[in-house]
N, C-alpha and C positions, 0 to 999 in steps of 0.2 A: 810517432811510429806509424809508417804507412802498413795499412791493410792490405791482407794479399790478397787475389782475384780468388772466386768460388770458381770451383770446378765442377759441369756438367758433363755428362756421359749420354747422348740419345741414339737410341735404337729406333733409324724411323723406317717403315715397310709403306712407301710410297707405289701409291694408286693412280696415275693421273691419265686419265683417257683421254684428256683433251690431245696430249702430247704420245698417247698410247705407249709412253713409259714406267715400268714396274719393275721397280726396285728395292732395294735393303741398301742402308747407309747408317753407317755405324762413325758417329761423331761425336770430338769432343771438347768441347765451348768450355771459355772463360770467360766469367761473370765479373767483370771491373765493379771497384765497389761502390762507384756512382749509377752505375748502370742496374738498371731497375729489371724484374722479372717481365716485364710485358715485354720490355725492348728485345731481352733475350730471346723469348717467343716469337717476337715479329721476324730475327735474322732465321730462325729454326724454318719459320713460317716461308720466308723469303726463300730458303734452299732448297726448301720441298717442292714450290712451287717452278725453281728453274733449275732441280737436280739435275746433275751432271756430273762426272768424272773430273771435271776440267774447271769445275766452280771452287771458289775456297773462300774462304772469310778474310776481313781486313784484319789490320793487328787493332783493331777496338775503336775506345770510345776516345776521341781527342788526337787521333790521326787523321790529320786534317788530308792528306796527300792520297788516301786509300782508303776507299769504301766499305760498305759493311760487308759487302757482299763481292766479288768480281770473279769473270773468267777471261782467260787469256788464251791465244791460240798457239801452235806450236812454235812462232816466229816471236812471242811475245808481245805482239798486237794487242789489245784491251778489245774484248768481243761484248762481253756485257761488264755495266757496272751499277750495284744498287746498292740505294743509300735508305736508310731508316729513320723513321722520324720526319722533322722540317725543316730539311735543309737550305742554306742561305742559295738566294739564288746565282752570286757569282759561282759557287762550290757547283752546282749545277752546269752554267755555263761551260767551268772548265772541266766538266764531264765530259758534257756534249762533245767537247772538243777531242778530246783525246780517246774516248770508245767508239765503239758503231751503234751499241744501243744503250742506255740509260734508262734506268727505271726508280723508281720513288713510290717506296710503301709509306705513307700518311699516316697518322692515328695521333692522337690528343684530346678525342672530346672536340668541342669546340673549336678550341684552338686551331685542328687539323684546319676546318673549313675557314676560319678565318685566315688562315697561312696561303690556304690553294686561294684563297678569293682576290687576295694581294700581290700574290706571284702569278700568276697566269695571266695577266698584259704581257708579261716579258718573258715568260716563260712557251708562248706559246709558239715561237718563233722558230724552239727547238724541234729542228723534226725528228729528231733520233731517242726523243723523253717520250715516255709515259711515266701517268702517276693515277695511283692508287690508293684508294680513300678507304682504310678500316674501319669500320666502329668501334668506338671505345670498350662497348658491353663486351664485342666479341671479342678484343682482344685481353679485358681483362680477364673472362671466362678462359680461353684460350694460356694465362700466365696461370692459372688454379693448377693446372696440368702439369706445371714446372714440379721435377725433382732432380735431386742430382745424378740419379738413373733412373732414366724415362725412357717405356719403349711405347713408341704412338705410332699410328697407324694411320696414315691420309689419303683420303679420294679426295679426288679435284677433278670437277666437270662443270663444264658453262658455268665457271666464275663462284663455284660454288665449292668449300672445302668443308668436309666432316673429320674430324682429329680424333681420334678415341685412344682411350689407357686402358680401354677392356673394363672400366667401369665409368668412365661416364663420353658422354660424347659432345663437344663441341661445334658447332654451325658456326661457318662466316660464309657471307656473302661479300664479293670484293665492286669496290665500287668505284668506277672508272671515269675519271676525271677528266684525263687526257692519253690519247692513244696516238703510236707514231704514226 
């Protein structure tokens, strides 16, 4: 009998000065039941950092054709598209090809850096990638925060985000691998 996806509900009040946008976004994610709490965190993480009206989420985990992440313009152009995790680098390629910008949240521990250290001869080609190195700590601190109604609160300034639930608060530092 397959398992049905969890449902989350977040209420986020996004601060981000870099981008000198401030806003309220009222979302709500479906947790596939391979998909792990940090992952979820990282897309949560991923939207706060390029909110927008015009952003929306892929339909999940094993949609090979569609990002975690994507916005589209009114012509239906692919403007941005981010992916999660350590994506194969063809899946990349044909990013590149088909958005204007591409981006790549990283995080695994180890692994992350071993993934970035093996893809980046061939990935460096792409002018339209950036990628982005989590820490593991921070992203598992970051999944503690997971409930199925969560309202978080993010500032984001020079690469730096603090998450708060109104009892405890979360630090990442985002660590930049590759810029377009």
């Amino acid at each position: 009998m397959a398992t049905n996806a969890t449902i989350y509900r977040a209420h986020l009040q996004i601060s981000d000065l870099d981008r000198q946008y401030f806003q309220d976004h009222a979302l709500t994610l479906a947790r596939h039941p391979s998909e792990t709490e940090e992952r979820l965190m990282v897309r949560v993480l991923a939207f706060a950092l390029h909110a927008d009206e015009a952003l929306s989420f892929g339909r999940g985990v094993g949609t090979e054709e569609e990002p975690a992440l994507w916005q589209r313009d009114d012509t239906g152009a692919i403007d941005l598209w981010i992916e999660i995790g350590q994506p194969d680098e063809k899946t990349l390629r044909q990013a590149c090809g088909r958005s204007k910008q591409v981006i790549v949240y990283a995080y695994g521990a180890r692994s992350a850096e071993v993934w970035w250290t093996n893809q980046r001869p061939s990935l460096e080609r792409q002018k339209n990638l950036s990628v982005t190195l989590l820490p593991m700590d921070s992203v598992r601190a970051l999944a503690e925060l997971a409930t199925p109604s969560m309202r978080l609160q993010w500032t984001i300034q020079d690469g730096h985000l603090w998450i708060a639930n109104g009892v405890e608060t979360v630090h990442i530092e985002l660590q930049r691998m590759k810029s377009p």
